[in-house]
Wavefront OBJ file of the C-alpha trace (Angstrom):
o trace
v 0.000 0.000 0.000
v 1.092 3.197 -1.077
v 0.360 7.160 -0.498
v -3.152 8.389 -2.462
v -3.324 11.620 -4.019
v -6.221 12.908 -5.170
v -5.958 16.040 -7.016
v -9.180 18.506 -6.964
v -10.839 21.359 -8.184
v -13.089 23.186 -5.686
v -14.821 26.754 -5.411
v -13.337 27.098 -2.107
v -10.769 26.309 0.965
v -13.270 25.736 2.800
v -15.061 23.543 0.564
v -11.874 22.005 -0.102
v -10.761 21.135 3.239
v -14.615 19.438 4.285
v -12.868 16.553 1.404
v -10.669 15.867 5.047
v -13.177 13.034 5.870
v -13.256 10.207 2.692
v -11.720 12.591 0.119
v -13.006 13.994 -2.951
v -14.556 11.374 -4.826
v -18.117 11.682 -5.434
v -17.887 14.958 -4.065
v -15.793 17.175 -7.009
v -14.254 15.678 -9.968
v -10.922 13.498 -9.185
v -7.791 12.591 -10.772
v -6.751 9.881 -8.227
v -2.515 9.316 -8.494
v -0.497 7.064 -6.207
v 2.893 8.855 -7.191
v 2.572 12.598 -8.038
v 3.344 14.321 -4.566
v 1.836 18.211 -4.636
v 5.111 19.104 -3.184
v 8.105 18.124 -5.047
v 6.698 15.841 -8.617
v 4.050 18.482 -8.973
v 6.359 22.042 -8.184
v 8.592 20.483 -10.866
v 5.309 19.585 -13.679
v 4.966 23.630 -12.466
v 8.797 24.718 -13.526
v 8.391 22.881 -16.501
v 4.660 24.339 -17.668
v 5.348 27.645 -16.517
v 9.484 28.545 -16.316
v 9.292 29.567 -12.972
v 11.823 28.537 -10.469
v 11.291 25.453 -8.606
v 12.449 27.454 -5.720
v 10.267 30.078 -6.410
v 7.040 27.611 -6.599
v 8.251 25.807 -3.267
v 8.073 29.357 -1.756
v 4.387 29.809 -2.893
v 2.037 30.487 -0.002
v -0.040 27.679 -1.906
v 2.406 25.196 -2.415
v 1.251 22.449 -0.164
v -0.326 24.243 2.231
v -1.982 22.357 4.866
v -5.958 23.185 4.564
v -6.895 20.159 6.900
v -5.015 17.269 8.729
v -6.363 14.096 10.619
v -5.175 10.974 11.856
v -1.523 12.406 13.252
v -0.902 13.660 9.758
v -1.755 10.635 7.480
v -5.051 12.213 6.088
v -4.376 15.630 4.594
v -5.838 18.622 2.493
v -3.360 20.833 0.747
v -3.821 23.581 -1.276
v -1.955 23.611 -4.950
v -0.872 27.022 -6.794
v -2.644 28.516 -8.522
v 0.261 28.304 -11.079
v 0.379 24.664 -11.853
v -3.463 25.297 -12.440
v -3.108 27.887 -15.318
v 0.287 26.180 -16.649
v -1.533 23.344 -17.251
v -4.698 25.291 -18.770
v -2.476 26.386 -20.737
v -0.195 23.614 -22.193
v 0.084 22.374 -25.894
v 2.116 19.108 -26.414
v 1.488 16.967 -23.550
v 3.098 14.176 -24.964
v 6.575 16.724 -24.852
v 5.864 17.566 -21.226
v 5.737 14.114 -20.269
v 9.077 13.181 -21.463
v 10.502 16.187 -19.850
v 8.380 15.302 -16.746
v 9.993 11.865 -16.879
v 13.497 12.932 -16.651
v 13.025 14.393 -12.628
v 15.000 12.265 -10.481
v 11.452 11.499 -8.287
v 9.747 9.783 -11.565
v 12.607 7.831 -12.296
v 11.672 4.822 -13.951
v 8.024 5.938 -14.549
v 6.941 5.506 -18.755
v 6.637 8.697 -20.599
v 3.463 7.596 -22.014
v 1.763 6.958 -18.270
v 2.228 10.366 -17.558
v 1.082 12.033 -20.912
v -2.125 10.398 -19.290
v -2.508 11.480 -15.334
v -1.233 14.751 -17.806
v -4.370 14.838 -19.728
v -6.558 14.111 -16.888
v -4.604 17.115 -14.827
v -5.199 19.083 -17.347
v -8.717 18.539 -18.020
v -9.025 19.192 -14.221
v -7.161 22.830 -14.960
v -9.207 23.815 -17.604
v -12.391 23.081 -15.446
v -11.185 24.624 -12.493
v -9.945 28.123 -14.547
v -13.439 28.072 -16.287
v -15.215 28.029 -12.960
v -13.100 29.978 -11.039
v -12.053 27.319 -8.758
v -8.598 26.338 -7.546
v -6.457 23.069 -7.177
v -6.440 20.988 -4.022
v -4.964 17.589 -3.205
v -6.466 15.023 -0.080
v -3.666 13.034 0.527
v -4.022 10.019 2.747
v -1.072 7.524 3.662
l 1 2 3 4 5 6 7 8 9 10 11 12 13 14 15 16 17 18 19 20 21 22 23 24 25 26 27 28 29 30 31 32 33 34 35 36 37 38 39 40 41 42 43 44 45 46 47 48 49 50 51 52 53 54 55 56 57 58 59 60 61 62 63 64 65 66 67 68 69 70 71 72 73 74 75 76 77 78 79 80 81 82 83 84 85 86 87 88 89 90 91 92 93 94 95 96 97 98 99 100 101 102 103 104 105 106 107 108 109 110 111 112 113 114 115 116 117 118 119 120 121 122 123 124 125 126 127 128 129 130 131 132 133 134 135 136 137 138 139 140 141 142
């Protein structure tokens, strides 16, 4: 058994961190990932989308921002810039970003092609979530 992440779009923190109890699912439209961390895998998707510093991201006030936390830490809410959001909104050639994506040290091993498609499905998530205003959130449970 591995760490979930389940990426979200939601209207609100608020909203977002209710998700604290059973997640997102049924509740806001999911991408559900075991490996893509909103932290490091995700601020480096960011550099790569937008050109801004890694450092930069990491320093975000939404960066992984705890919204909610239960269980001593091992259910979690965080909040995701509003950055990655628009970079991916924005982003042509998936199939490009993926190989790029695949060369960080933390998706070492992981197939090009596997993340063109948690890509697609992030992306569709983006495009949502800028159309309605709403922002990214990730419930995390180990």
């Amino acid at each position: 058994m591995g760490v979930m992440y389940d990426y979200f779009a939601a209207p609100s923190d608020e909203l977002a961190a209710a998700t604290i109890d059973g997640g997102p699912v049924g509740l806001f439209r999911t991408v559900e990932t075991k490996f893509v961390d909103p932290v490091v895998v995700v601020g480096k998707l960011e550099e790569l989308l937008t050109g801004r510093a890694y450092d930069e991201i990491s320093a975000d006030p939404r960066c992984g921002d705890d919204l909610a936390v239960e269980h001593d830490g091992e259910v979690l809410v965080l909040t995701v810039t509003d950055g990655l959001r628009d970079g991916l909104a924005a982003a042509g050639d998936l199939d490009e970003i993926a190989v790029r994506w695949a060369g960080i040290e933390e998706l070492n091993g992981f197939e090009a092609e596997v993340l063109a498609g948690i890509l697609g499905e992030l992306q569709a998530l983006a495009v949502e979530a800028e159309k309605n205003g709403e922002r990214l959130y990730c419930w995390v449970c180990v």
